[in-house]
VOLUMMAR-290993 format. One line per 2 residues: number of its first residue (from 1); their letters; for each residue x, y, z of C-alpha. Coordinates in nm, 4 decimals, always signed. Layout:
N
NUM = A = X,Y,Z  ...
! end
This chain:
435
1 = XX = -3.4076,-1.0971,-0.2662  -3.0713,-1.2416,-0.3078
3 = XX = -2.9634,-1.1923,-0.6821  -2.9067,-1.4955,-0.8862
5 = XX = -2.5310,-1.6473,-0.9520  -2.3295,-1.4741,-1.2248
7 = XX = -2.1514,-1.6331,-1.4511  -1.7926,-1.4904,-1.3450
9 = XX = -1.8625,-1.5292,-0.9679  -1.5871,-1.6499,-0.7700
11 = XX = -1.3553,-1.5087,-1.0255  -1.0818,-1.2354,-0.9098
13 = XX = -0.9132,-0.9984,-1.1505  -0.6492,-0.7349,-1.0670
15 = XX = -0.6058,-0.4728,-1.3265  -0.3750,-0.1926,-1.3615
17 = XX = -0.5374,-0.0835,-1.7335  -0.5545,+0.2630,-1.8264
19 = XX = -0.7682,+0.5100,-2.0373  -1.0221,+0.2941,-2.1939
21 = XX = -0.9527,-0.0090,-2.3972  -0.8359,-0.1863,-2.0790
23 = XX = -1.0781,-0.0656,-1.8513  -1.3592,-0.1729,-2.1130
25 = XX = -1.2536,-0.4815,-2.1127  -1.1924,-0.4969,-1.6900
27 = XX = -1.5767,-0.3602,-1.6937  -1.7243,-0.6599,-1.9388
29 = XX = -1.5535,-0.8963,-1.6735  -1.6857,-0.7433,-1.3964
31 = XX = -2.0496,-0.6809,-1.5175  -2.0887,-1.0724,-1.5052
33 = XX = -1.9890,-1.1232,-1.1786  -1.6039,-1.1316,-1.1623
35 = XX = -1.4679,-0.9048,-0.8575  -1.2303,-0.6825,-1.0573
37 = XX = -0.9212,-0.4889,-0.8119  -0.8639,-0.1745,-1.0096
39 = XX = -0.5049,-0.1037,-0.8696  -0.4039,+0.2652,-0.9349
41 = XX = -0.1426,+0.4972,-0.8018  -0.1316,+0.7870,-0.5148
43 = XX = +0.1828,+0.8835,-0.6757  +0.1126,+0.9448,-1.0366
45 = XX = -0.2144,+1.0849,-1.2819  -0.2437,+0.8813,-1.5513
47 = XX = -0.4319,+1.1048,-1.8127  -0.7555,+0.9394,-1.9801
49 = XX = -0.7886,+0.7714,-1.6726  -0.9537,+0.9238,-1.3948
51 = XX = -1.0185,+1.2225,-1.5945  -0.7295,+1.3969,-1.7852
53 = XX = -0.6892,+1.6527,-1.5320  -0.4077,+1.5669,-1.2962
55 = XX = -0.3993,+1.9211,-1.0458  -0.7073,+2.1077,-0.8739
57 = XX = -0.9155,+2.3303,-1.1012  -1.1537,+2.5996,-1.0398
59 = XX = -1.5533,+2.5039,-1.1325  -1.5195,+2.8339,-1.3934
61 = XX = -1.2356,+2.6784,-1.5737  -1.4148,+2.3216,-1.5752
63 = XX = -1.7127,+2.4217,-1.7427  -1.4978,+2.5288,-2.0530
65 = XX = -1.3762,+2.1844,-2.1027  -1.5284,+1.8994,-2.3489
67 = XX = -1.6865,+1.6111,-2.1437  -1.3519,+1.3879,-2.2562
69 = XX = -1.1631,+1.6196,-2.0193  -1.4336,+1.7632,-1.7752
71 = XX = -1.7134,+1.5279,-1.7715  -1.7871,+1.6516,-1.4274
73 = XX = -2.1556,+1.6788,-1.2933  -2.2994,+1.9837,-1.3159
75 = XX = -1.9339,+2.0831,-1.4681  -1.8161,+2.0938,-1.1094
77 = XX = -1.4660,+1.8919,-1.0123  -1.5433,+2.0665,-0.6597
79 = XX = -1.2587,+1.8724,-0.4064  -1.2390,+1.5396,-0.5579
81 = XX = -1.1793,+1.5525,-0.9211  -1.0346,+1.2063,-0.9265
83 = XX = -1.3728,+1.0654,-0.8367  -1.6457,+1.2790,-1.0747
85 = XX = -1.4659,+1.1964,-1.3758  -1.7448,+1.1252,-1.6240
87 = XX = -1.5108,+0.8992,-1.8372  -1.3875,+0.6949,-1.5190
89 = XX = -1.7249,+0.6695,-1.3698  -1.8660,+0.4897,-1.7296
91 = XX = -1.6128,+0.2651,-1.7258  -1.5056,+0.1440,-1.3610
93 = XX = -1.8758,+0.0270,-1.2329  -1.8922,-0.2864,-0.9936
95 = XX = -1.5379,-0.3158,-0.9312  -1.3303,-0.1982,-0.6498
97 = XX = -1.0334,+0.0367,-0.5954  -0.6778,+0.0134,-0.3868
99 = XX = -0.4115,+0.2087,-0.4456  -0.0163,+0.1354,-0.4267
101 = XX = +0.3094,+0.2120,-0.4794  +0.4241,-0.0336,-0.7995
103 = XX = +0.7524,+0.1678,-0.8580  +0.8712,+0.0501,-0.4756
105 = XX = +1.0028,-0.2784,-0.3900  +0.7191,-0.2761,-0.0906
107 = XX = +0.4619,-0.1702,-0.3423  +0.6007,-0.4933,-0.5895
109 = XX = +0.5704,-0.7299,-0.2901  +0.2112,-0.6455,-0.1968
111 = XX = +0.1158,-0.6944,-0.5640  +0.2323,-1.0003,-0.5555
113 = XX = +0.0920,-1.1159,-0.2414  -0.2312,-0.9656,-0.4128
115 = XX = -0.1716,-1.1992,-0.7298  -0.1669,-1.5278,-0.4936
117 = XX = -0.5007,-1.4225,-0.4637  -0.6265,-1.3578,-0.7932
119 = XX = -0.7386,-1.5510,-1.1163  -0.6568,-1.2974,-1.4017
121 = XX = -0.4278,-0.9808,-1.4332  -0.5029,-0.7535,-1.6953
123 = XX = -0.3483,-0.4534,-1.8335  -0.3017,-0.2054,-2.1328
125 = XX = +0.0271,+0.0107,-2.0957  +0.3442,+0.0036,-2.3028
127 = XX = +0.5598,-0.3268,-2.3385  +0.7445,-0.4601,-2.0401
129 = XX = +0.6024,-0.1755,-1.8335  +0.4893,-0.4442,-1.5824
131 = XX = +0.8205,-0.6464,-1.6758  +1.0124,-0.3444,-1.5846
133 = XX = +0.8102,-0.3311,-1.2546  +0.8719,-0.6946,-1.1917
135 = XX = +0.5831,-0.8349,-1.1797  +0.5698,-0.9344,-1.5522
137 = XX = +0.4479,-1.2975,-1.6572  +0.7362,-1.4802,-1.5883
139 = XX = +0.7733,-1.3244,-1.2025  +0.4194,-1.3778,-1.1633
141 = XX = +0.3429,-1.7170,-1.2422  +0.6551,-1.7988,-0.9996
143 = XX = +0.3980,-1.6879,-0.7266  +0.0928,-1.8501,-0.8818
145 = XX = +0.1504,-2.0861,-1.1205  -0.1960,-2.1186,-1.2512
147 = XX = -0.2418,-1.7053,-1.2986  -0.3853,-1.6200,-1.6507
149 = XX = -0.2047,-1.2893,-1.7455  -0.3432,-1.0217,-2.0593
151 = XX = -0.1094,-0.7655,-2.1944  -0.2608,-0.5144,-2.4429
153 = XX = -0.0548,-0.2976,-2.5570  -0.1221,-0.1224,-2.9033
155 = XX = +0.0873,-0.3147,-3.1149  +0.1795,-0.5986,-2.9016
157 = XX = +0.4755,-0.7480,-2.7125  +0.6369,-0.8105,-3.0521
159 = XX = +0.7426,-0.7167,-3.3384  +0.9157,-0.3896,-3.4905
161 = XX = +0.6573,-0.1171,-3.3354  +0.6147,-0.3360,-3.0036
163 = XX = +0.7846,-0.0054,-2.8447  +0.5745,+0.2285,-3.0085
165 = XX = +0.3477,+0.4773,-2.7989  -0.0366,+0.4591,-2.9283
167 = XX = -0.3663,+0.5750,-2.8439  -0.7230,+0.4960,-3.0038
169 = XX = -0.6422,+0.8102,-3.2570  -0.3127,+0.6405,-3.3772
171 = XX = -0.4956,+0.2868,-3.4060  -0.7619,+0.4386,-3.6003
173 = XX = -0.5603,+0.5745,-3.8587  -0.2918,+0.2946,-3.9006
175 = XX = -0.5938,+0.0326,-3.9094  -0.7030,+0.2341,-4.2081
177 = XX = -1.0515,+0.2944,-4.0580  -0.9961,+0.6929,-4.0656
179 = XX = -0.9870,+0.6672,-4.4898  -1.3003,+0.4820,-4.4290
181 = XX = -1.5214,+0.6412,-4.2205  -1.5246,+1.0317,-4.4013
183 = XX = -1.7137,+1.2190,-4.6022  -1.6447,+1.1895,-5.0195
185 = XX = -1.5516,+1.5489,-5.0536  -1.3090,+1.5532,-4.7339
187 = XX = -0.9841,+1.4235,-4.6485  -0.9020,+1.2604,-4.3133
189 = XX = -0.7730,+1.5617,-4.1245  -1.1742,+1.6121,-4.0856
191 = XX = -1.2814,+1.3127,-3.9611  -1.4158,+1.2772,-3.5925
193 = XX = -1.2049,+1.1640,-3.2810  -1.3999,+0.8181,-3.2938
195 = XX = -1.1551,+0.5453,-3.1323  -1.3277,+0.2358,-3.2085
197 = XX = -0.9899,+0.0277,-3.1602  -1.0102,+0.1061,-2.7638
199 = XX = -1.4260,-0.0610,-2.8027  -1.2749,-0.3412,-2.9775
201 = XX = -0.9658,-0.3848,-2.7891  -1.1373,-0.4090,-2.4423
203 = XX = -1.4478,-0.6969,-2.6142  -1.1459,-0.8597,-2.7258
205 = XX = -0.9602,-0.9244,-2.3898  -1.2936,-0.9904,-2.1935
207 = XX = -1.3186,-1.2795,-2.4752  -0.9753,-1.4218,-2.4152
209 = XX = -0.9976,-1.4154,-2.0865  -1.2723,-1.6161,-2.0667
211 = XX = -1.1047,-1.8866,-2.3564  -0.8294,-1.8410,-2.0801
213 = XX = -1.0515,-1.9745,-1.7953  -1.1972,-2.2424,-1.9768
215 = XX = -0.8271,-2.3481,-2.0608  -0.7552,-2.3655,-1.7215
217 = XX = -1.0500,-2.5179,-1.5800  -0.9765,-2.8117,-1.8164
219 = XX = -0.5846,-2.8398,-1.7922  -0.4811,-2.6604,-1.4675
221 = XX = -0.2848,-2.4563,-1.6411  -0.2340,-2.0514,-1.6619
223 = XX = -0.0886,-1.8596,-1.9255  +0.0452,-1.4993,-2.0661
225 = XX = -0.2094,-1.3415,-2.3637  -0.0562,-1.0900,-2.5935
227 = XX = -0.2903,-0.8989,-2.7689  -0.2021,-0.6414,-3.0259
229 = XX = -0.4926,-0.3364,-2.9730  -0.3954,-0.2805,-3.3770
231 = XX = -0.5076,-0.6563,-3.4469  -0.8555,-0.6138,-3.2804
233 = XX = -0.9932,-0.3610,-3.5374  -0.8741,-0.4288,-3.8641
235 = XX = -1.0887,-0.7585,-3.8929  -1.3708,-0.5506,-3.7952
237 = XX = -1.3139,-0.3674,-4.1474  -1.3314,-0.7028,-4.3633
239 = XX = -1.4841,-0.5967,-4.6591  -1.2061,-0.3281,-4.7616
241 = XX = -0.9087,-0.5609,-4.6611  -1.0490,-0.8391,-4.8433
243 = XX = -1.1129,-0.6164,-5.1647  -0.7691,-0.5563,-5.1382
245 = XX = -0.6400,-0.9138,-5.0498  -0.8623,-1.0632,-5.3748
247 = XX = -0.8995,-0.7536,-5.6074  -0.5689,-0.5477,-5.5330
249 = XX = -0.8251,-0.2354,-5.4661  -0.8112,+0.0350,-5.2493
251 = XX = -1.1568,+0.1460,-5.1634  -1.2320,+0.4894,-5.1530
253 = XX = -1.4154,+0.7353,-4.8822  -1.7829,+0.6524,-4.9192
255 = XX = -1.9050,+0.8943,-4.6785  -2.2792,+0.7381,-4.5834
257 = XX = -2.2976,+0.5618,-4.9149  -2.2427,+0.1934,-4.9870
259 = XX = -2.0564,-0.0034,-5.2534  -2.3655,-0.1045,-5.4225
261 = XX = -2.7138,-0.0188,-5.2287  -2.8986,+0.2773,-5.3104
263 = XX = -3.0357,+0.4852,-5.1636  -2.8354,+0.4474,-4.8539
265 = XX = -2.7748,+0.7648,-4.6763  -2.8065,+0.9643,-4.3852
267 = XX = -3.0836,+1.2412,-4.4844  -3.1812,+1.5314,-4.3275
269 = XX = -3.5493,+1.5353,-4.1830  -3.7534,+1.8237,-4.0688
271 = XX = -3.6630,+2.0084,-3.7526  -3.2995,+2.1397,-3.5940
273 = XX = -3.0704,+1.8832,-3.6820  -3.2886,+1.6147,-3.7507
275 = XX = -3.1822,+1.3018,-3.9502  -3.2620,+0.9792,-4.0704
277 = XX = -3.0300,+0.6630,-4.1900  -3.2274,+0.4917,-4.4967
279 = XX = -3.0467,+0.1722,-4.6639  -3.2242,-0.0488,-4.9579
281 = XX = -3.0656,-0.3504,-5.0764  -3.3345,-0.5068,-5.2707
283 = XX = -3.6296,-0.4544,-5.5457  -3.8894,-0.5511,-5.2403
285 = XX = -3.7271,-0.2275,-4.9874  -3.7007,+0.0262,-5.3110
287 = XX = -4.0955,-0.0905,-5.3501  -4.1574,+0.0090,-4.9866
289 = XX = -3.9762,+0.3265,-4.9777  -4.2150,+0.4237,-5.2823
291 = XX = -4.5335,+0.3411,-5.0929  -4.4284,+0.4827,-4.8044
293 = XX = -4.3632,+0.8368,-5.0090  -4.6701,+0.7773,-5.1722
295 = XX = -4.5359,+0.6510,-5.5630  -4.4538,+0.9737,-5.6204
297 = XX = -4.4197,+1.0091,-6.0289  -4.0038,+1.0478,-6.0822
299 = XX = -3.9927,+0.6911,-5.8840  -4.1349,+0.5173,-6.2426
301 = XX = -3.8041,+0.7577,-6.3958  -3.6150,+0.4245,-6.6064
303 = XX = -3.3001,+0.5663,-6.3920  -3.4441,+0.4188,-6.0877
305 = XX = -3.6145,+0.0892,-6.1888  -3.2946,-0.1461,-6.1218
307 = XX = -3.0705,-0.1625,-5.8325  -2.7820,-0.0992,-6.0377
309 = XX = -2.9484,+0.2259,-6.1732  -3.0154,+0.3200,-5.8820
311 = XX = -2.6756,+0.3053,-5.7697  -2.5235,+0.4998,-6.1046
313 = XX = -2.7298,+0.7781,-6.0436  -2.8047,+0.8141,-5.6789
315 = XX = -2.6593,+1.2122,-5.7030  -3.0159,+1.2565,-5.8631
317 = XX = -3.1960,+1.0018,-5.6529  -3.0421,+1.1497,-5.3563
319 = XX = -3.2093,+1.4865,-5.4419  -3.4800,+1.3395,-5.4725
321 = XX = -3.5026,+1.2148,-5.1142  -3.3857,+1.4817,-4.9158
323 = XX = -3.6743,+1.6944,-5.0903  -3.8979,+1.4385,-4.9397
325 = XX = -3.7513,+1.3729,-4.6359  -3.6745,+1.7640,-4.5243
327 = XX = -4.0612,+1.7273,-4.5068  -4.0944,+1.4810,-4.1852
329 = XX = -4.0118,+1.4488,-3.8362  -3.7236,+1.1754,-3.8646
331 = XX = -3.9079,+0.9386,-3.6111  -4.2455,+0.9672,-3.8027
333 = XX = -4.0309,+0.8087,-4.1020  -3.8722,+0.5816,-3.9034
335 = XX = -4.1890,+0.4186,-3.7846  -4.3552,+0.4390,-4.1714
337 = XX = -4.0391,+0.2739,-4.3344  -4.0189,+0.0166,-4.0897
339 = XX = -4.3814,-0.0456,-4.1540  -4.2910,-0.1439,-4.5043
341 = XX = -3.9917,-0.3259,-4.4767  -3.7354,-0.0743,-4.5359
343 = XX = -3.4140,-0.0850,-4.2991  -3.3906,+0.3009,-4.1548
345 = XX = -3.3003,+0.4383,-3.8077  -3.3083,+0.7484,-3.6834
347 = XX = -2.9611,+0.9192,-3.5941  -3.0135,+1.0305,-3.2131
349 = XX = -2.8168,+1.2680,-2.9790  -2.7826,+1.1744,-2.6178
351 = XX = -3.1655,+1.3388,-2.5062  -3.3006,+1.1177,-2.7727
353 = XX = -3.1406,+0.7782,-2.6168  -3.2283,+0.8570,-2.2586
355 = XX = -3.5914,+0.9335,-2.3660  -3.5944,+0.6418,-2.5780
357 = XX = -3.9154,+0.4351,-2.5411  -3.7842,+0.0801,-2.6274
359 = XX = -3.4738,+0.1233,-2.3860  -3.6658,+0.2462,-2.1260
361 = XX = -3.9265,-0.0570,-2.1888  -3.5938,-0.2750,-2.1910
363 = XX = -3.4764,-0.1140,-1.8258  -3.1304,-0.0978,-2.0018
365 = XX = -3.0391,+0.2577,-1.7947  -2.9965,+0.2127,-1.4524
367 = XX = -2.9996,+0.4896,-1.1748  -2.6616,+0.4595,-0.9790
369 = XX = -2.5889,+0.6544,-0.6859  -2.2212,+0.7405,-0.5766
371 = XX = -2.0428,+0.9023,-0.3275  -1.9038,+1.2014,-0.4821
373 = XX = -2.1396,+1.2597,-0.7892  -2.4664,+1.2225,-0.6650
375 = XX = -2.7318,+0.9896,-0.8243  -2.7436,+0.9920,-1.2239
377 = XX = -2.8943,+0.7449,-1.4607  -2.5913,+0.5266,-1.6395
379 = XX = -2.6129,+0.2849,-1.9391  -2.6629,-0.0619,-1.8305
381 = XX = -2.5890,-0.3939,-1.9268  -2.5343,-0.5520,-2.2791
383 = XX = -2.7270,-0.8674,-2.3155  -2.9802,-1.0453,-2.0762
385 = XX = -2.9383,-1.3808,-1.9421  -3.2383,-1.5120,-1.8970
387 = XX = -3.1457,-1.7317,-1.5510  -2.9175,-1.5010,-1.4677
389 = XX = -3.0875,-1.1266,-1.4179  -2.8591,-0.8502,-1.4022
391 = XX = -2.8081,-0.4971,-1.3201  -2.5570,-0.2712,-1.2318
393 = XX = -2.4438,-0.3416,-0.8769  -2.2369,-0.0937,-0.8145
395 = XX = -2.1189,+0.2474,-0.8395  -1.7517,+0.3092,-0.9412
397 = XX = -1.5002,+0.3759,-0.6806  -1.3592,+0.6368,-0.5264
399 = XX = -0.9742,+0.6670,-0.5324  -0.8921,+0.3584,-0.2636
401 = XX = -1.2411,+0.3279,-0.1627  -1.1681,-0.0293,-0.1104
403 = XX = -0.8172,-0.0027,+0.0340  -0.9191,-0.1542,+0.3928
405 = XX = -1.0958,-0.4521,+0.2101  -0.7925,-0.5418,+0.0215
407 = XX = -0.5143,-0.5378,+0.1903  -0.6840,-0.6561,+0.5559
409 = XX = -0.9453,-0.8670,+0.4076  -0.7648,-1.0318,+0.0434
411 = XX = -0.4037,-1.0490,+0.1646  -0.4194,-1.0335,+0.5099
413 = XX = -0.2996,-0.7472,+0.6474  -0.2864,-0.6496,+0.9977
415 = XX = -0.3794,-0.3400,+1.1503  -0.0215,-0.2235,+1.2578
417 = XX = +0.0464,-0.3262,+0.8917  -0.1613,-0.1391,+0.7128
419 = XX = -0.1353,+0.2234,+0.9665  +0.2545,+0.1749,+0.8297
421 = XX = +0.1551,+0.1703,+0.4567  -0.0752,+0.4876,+0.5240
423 = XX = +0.1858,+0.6579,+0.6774  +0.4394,+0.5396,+0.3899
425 = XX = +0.1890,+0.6817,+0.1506  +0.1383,+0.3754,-0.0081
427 = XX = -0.2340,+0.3745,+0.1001  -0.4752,+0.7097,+0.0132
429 = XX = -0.7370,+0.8581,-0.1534  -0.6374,+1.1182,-0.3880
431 = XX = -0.3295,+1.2058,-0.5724  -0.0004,+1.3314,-0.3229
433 = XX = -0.0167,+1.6752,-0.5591  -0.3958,+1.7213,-0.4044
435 = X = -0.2723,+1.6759,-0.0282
! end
């Protein structure tokens, strides 16, 4: 059965985006139908990319990496590193790959005869990188006058730190979400490597591309988006900038407390690392948490009868809880509080989401089979469409799995063409150091 009409159909997207911000954002796109170009390079590793390992290694050496660095089924690179990336693989589904040479002139002028074919351009590297390449805005909309071009670098194309080298660690940090997001008797040297600017980043330019394509399907008219990776996160952390902004105060490290519910923490449950988030906001949740444990007598303690109480002394109330909750499987209290009203989730590991009853009744994971890493179960889709059904369609791609389709098939390439470009190196399918 033919699969129904996505929204982004029709639509054609190059991108040259890096690490994971960009290729977030290239992924949204081409989960709803857009046919996204990943062009990469023959010539050079980009790190965070396809994996951060650039050079051949041994299967004993890549089972003592972290899955940011190996990520490799079974923890085996075997031949083809470039393609079992577990990082590139979640991020590059249903889009294609072609590979050339952007620091040549030939490599500039095939771009470009690529971007006469193409809707949207997208990428994430430093400022005036593509500029410097010349194929920046200005260069390319002398080609096609109607292109829609996104630059995200992490500070933007302006400004005094529009030069400045960042990654999601830096972001987090200079967005303030690092003095956030810890614990109340730590300082941020301890927090976790959690780059939320990258998640926010990539949402952001799938958005304005598609304000971008609206634009132009009422006025004709292309244009250059600068987005600043910095900018994407900091509104995301409202409630301390507007303290600030109104109240001229800094907020403090909360840890898994909040400014003024209690109890709201992350407790620990029976069983090997086993916990449970609990939250109550209101007189009607502290009433259901009590049923639920069963009105045990230091609830009616004065010291807990008032939300505000609650809040002044949650050390003891805290105490309290974790006594009770040490007691119980973390999902058995998940499904009791919920069953009175009170907000609570339990925290899962990555067994615990694929096992997951409600995603698996959703059919969010999808099995995907590819080429060089076998068949594995992936996270789908965000979102369902009702008239529009979707899945994932397709694996990511090998290193210029798509080279022949692209250059014979988008920009018209002939045969005696394209045999030159192979032999010129512009064409392959793994890095010149693996040859």
């Amino acid at each position: 059965m033919a699969r129904a009409k996505l929204p982004l159909d029709g639509i054609r997207v190059l991108d040259t985006c890096v690490v994971w911000a960009g290729p977030y954002a290239a992924q949204l796109l081409s989960d709803w139908g857009a046919e996204v170009i990943h062009v990469e390079s023959i010539q050079r590793h980009v790190d965070m990319t396809r994996g951060m390992v650039g050079f051949k290694i041994t299967k004993d050496f890549a089972a003592t990496l972290g899955p940011l660095i190996g990520g490799f089924p079974n923890r085996d690179p075997k031949d083809t590193p470039q393609n079992r990336s577990g990082m590139f693989n979640s991020y590059h589904r249903n889009r294609l790959s072609c590979t050339m040479d952007l620091n040549s002139p030939k490599g500039v002028e095939i771009f470009k005869r690529l971007i006469e074919k193409s809707d949207i351009f997208i990428e994430n590297n430093l400022t005036d990188t593509m500029k410097k390449h010349g194929i920046g805005y200005e260069a390319l909309k002398e080609i096609k006058p109607d292109i829609i071009m996104i630059s995200m670098p992490g500070f933007g194309n302006t400004g005094p730190f529009a030069y400045y080298r960042a990654l999601g660690a830096h972001l987090e940090n200079y967005s303030g979400h690092s003095m956030l997001r810890g614990y109340r008797d730590t300082d941020p040297s301890v927090t976790t490597t959690t780059y939320h600017c990258d998640a926010s980043a990539g949402a952001t330019l799938a958005f304005t591309a598609i304000m971008a394509l609206h634009h132009r399907n009422r006025t004709g008219k292309g244009q250059w988006i600068d987005i600043g990776q910095i900018e994407t996160i900091i509104p995301q952390l409202g409630q301390a900038v507007m303290d600030y902004s109104m109240n001229s105060r800094v907020q403090e490290t909360l840890g898994n407390r909040h400014t003024s519910a209690a109890p709201h923490e992350c407790y620990q449950c029976k069983g090997d690392d086993r916990w449970l988030n609990i939250s109550v906001f209101t007189d009607e949740q502290w009433q259901g948490l009590c049923r639920a444990m069963g009105n045990p007598e230091w609830t009616k303690d004065k010291q807990f009868a008032a939300a505000l109480s609650r809040h002044q002394n949650q050390d003891e109330l805290n105490k309290h809880m974790r006594e009770w909750t040490i007691q119980h499987d973390h999902y058995e209290l998940f499904h009791l509080l919920q069953k009175e009203g009170v907000p609570s989730g339990p925290v899962m590991d990555d067994d615990d989401c694929y096992s997951d009853l409600h995603l698996i009744e959703r059919g969010y994971f999808n099995w995907i089979t590819h080429r060089d890493t076998g068949t594995f179960l992936h996270p789908g889709i965000a979102g369902k469409m009702s008239k529009m059904p979707n899945n994932i369609r397709r694996a990511a791609p090998c290193m210029g799995e798509h080279n022949e389709y692209v250059y014979k098939e988008v920009i018209g390439a002939s045969d005696e063409e394209y045999d030159e470009l192979v032999r010129e190196q512009h064409i392959g399918d793994t890095w010149l150091a693996f040859a």
